[in-house]
N, C-alpha and C positions, 0 to 999 in steps of 0.2 A: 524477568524469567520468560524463553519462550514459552508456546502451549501451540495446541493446534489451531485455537481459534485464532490467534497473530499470523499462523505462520496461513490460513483460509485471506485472513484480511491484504496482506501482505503481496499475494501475488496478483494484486488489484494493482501494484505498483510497476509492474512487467510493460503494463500496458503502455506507460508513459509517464510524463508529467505536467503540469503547468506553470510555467516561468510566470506567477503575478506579477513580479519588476516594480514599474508606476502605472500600471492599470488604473489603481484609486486614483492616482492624479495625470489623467488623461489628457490634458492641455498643456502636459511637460513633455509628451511623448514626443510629439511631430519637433520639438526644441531639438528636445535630446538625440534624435533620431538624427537632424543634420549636425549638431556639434559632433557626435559619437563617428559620423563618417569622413566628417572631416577630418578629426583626430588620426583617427585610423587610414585616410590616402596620405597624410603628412607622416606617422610612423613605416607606411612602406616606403616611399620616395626617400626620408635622410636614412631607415637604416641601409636603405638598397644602396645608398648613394654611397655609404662607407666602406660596404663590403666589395662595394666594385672598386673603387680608389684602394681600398688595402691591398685588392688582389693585381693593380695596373701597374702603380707608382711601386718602383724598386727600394723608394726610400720611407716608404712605410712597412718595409719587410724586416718588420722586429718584433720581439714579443709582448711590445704594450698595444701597437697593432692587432695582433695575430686574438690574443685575447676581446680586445674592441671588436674586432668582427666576429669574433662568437657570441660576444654581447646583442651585437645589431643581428645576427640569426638570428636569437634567442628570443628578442624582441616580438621579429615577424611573424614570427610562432606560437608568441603566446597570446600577439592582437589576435589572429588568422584561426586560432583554436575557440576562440571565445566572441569576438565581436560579429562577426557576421550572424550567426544564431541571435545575438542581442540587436540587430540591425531589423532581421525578420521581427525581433516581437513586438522590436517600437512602431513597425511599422504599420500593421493590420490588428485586428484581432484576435489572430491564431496566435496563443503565450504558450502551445502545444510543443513538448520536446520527447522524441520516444529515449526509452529507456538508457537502448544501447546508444542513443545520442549523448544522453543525459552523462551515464558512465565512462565513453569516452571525454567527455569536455571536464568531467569531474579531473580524469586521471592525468589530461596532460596540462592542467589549472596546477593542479597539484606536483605534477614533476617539473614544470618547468620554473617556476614561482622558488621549488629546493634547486636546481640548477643555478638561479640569479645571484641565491644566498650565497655558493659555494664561491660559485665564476667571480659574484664582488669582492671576497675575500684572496680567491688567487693573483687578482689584479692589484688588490691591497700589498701584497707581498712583492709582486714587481715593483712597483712604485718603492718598497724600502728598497729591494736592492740595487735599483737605480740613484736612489738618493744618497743612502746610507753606503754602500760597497759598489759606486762609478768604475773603478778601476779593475771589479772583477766580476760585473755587471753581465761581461759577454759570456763567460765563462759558468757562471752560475744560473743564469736564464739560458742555458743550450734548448738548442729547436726539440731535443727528447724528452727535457722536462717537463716545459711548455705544453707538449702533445700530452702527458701523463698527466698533469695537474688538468689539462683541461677536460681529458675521459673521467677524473677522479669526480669533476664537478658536474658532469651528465648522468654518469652512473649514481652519483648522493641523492639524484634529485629522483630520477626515475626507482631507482630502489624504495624509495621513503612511500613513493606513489603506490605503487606496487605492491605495501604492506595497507596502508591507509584508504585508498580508493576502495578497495573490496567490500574491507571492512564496515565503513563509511553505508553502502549501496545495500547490505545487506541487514541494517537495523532495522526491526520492525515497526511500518508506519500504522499498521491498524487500516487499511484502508485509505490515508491522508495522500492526494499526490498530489497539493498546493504548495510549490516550492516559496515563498515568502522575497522572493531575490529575481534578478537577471540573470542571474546564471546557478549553473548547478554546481556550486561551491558547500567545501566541508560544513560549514558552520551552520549555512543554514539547512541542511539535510541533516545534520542532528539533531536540529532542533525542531524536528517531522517526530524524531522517534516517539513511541508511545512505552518504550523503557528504558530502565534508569541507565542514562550513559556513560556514566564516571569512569568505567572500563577503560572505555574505546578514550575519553577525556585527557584518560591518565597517559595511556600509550600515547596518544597523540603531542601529549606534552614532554613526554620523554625522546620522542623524536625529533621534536621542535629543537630541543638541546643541541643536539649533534646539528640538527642541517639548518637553526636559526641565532641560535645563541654561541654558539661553538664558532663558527665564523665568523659575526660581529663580534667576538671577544680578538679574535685573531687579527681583525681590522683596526680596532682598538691599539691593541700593541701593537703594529706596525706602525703605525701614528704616531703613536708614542716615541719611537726612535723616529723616525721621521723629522718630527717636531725638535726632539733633541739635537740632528743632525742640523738641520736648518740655522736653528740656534746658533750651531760654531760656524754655520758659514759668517767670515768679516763682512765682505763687497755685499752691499745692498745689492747690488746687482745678478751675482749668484744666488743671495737668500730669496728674489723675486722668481728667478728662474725655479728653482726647486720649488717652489710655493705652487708656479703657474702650471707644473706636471701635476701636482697632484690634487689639485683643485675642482676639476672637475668631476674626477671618482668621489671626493669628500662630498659635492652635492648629490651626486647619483646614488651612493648611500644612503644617504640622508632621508631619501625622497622614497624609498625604496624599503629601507627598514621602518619609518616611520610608519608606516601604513600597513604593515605584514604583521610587526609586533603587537598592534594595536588589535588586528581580526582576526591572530592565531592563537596567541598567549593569554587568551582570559577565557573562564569559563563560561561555556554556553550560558548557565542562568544569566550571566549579565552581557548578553551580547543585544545591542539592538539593532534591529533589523533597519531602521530608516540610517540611522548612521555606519551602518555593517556595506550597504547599498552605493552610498555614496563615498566613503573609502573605496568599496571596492571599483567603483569606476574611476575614481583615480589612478590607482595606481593599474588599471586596466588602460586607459586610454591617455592618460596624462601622461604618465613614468616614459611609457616605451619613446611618445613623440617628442619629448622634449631630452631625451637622452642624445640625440644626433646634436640636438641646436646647441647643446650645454658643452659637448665635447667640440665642436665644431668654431663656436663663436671664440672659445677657448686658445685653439693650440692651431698653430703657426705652419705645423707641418700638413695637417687637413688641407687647411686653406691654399696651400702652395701646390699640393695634389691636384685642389678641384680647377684651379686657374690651368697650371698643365693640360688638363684632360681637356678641359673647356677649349683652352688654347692652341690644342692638337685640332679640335673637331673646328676653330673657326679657320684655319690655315687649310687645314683639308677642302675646304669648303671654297675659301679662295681660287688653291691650284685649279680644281673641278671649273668655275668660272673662268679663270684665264685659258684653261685649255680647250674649253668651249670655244671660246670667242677666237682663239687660233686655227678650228678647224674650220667654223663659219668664212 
């Protein structure tokens, strides 16, 4: 229940917060601090490297591309919202975040994280009609649906945000502004509050449906047919091609849901904070950088893009030399 003394306590929390993180374990920081940046120059370089090659090469001008590069946006967005903040705290001993910091990184933690969910499931759906209906493949992935599924999947995530973030920021802490974590994430700010949060628990789990469980169900059954399609291809040959398209979303799922399910869908009482921590830099710094290497070491067409592109800039580089030495 509120009261006034909560709501006296509470705007002790305007002031700011404190990101504890691994403060208690001090001698991991300066580790953490260079792995976390490394992670994070290798997540800008492969997703930078995709969305430049989808947008050069003409013949990644299709809609398993067109999606991949909103993935690798999506990616840089959601390091670039989150790690640089977590870079400052491994760094020094200021674990200080002001409010409206704290709230923005809450809110786009939170929309971009339901984005992933939607964006992996649209992607799940091209891959059947690629596998499953080839023949009308071009037809049924037109550039307007494409565009619509993809605003569907920015608008689910930002929407979700937009009801949960508020909510989230404005539970009474009593005075508490030790956030327990590296970042200002849902889980651990409700478990600041100093009243009963089953409320906010409930909605949040009802949400969770439509923009975590509602998609992986949908990915699910496209797999399902997938799987079945596969099946009647005869030629090993075909069945290996269809396998090798959709192999790399099946890991980027994987890796992606594993870790979401785990720190969204249980209730606060049993959420722990040292495992809460290290999930979430996983799938903070691991998911985004190894998403380029997994699609990339993959598929045949990347590969052929980045030798182009490389292959333009070392010809180029030639001509410049020989017409040098022409005018000398």
């Amino acid at each position: 229940m509120w009261s006034p003394v909560m709501a006296k306590y509470n705007t002790s929390s305007f002031e700011g917060f404190i990101l504890v993180g691994f403060s208690d374990r001090p001698h991991l920081e300066l580790i953490l601090f260079v792995i976390v940046l490394t992670f994070y120059l290798l997540t800008l370089l492969g997703n930078m490297t995709i969305i430049l090659l989808s947008a050069l090469d003409s013949q990644l001008h299709t809609p398993m591309y067109f999606f991949l590069a909103n993935l690798s946006f999506l990616d840089m967005c959601f390091t670039t919202g989150s790690i640089p903040q977590m870079l400052y705290n491994l760094w020094g001993p200021d674990k200080t975040i002001s409010y409206m910091g704290c709230a923005i990184q809450l809110y786009f933690v939170l929309a971009l994280g339901g984005v992933e969910c939607v964006l992996l499931a649209v992607m799940a759906y091209d891959r059947y009609a690629a596998v499953c209906k080839p023949l009308h493949y071009t037809i049924i992935m037109h550039p307007r649906l494409c565009g619509q599924l993809t605003s569907v999947a920015w608008l689910s995530g930002f929407g979700n945000s937009l009801i949960m973030a508020p909510q989230t920021l404005m539970l009474p802490r009593c005075g508490h502004s030790r956030v327990d974590h590296f970042l200002c994430e849902m889980p651990a700010l409700i478990g600041m509050a100093c009243v009963d949060t089953m409320t906010l628990e409930a909605l949040a789990f009802a949400l969770a449906i439509f923009i975590i469980l509602a998609p992986l169900i949908l990915i699910l059954i496209s797999y399902a047919y997938i799987a079945r399609a596969v099946l009647g291809i005869k030629s090993a040959a075909g069945r290996k091609k269809a396998f090798n398209t959709c192999s790399s979303h099946l890991i980027v799922v994987s890796l992606f849901y594993g870790t979401i399910i785990y720190m969204y869908l249980q209730p606060a009482n049993t959420y722990s904070q040292d495992q809460g921590k290290f999930l979430t830099l996983f799938y903070t710094i691991v998911t985004p950088s190894v998403n380029p290497l997994i699609y990339t070491l993959r598929n045949k067409d990347i590969k052929e893009a980045l030798r182009k592109v490389l292959g333009k800039g070392s010809a180029g580089r030639i001509a410049q030399l020989v017409l040098i030495r022409q005018i000398i």
